[in-house]
C-alpha positions in Angstrom: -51.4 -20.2 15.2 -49.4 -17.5 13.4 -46.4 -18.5 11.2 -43.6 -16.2 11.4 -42.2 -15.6 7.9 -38.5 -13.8 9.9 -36.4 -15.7 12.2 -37.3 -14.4 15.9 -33.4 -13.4 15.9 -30.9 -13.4 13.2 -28.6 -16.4 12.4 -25.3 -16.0 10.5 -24.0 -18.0 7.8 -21.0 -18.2 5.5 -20.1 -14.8 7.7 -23.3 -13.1 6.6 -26.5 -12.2 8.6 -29.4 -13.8 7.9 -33.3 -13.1 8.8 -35.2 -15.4 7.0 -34.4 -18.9 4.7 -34.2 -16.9 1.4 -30.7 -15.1 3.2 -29.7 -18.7 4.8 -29.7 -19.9 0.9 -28.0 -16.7 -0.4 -25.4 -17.0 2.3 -24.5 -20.6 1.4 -23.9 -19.9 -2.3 -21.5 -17.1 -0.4 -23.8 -14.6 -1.3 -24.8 -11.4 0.3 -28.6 -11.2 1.4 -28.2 -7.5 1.8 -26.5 -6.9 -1.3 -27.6 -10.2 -3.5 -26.8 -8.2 -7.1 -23.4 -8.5 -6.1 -23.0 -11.9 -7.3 -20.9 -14.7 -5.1 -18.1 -13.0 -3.2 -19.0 -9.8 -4.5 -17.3 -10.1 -7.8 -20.5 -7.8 -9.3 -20.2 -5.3 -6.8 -19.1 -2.6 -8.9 -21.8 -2.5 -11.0 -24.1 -2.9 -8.3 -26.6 -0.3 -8.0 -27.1 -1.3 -4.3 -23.1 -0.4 -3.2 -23.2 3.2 -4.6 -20.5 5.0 -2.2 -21.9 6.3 0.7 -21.0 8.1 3.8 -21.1 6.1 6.8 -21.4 9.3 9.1 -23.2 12.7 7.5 -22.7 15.8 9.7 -25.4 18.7 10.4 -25.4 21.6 12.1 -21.8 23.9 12.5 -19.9 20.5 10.9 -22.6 20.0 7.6 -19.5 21.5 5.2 -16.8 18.8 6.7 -16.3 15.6 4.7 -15.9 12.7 6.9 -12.3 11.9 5.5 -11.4 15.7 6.2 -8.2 15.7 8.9 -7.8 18.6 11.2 -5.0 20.2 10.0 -7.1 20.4 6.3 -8.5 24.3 7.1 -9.8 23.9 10.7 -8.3 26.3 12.9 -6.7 26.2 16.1 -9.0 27.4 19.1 -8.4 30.6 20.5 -7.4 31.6 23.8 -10.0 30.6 26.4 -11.7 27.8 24.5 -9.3 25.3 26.2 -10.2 24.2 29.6 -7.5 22.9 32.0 -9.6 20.1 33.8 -6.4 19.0 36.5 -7.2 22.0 38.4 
């Protein structure tokens, strides 16, 4: 018989996810399982190494020098003349 230490799908608690019943205890003291360093209701999460700012989305390519925050009026230029498609024709 094998023992399963993960839950075969993820239960939430307290609002967090949880895999296994070291996350389901974290979550009831209102800890984060992904992030337990930050203390109950994150009051540590500055300091935690864990929660170092990150970019949710990182470009490659032609778009690998555009911040994620950048808007389009910030140095991207207007499209020339033919790189507009009318598509109601």
């Amino acid at each position: 018989m094998a023992v399963s230490v993960d839950y075969p799908s993820p239960v939430w608690v307290n609002g967090f996810q949880c895999r296994n019943c070291t996350d389901v205890d974290l979550a009831k003291k209102h800890i984060d399982p992904a992030h337990p360093q930050s203390g109950p209701f994150n009051v540590d999460a500055r300091s935690d190494p864990t929660r170092l700012a990150q970019n949710a989305v990182s470009f490659g390519g032609r778009l690998a020098g555009i911040t994620a925050g950048a808007s389009a009026s910030s140095g991207a230029s207007a499209p020339g003349a033919g790189a507009l498609v009318d598509i109601s024709a």
